[in-house]
Steps between C-alpha positions, in 0.01 A plus 500: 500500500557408160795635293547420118206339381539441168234531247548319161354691196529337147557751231353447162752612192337642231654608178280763288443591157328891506340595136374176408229414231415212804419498876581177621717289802693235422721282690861420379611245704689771711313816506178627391510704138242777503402644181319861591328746243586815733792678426815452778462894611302654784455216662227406225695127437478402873132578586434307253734216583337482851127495365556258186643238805203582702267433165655180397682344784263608749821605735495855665880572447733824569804623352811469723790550267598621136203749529734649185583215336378246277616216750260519786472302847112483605399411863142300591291752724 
């Protein structure tokens, strides 16, 4: 019987930038900066998070904390 396996999951922190004139994913050097056009209400800002790193960086990705904030942590699915 096996107790405690752990399973190591790396986290992806994204910073985002709702109502931009620019959708785009840059990397910082610490986190990713998002710049969105959706607006950070009804959960408009996040779909769109979610698909724009699907478009560009080909990675299927979920939201896993700050699902109300502009600081975001994305997990790899």
């Amino acid at each position: 019987m096996q107790v405690g396996r752990q399973i190591k999951v790396e986290l992806l922190k994204v910073r985002v930038k709702p109502r931009s004139s620019q959708r785009k994913i840059e990397w910082d050097g610490e986190q990713f900066v998002v710049w969105l056009h959706s607006p950070p209400e009804d959960g408009k800002a996040n779909s769109e998070l979610v698909t724009l790193f699907r478009k560009e960086r080909g990675e299927h990705v979920e939201i896993v904390k700050g699902f109300t904030s502009k600081t975001k942590y994305l997990r790899r699915v």
